[in-house]
C-alpha positions, 0 to 999 in steps of 0.5 A: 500500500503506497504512503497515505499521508494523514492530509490525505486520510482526513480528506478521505474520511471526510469526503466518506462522511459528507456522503453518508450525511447526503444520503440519510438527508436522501432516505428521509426524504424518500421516505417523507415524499412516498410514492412522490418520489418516484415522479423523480427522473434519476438524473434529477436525483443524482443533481440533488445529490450533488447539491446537497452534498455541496451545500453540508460543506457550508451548514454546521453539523449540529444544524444539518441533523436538525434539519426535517428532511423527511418533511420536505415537500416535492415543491420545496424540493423541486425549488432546490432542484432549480437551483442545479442549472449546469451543475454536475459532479465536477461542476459545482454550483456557485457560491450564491447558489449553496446559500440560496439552497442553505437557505431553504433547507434551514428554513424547513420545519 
């Protein structure tokens, strides 16, 4: 095995963790959402991943596991999906666009 530098493990885990996070926030929704989400193409799910996972880079742990991802609704949800225009892994969204999405998901309830 090739020498790991411990920069190199931290990245790693966190990577793994923020993937983790993004797809229990994932399961809660498609759970809240039932047979609503299967109205969702898998590329609009794969977008929304992506998204979420750049968004958890900027909201404090504490306040991303109080965020109610069970209880988003489909339009709030398709509200974030707007937001992914030109987005794909490799292609992040901008700096605005986290904060219009950390904005919706902190004010969920």
């Amino acid at each position: 095995m090739p020498d790991v530098t411990q920069e190199e493990v931290g990245r790693r885990l966190y990577h793994v963790h923020r993937e983790k996070r993004m797809e229990h926030a994932v399961k809660l929704m498609q759970q809240g959402l039932g047979q609503a989400w299967r109205s969702l193409k898998e590329d609009e799910i794969i977008l929304l991943e992506h998204l979420l996972q750049c968004t958890w880079n900027t909201i404090d742990q504490k306040k991303w596991d109080g965020i109610p991802f069970g209880t988003i609704s489909m339009e709030t949800l398709r509200k974030i999906l707007s937001f992914g225009e030109g987005v794909s892994p490799g292609h992040n969204p901008s700096r605005e666009v986290v904060a219009e999405i950390k904005t919706v998901l902190l004010s969920l309830k």
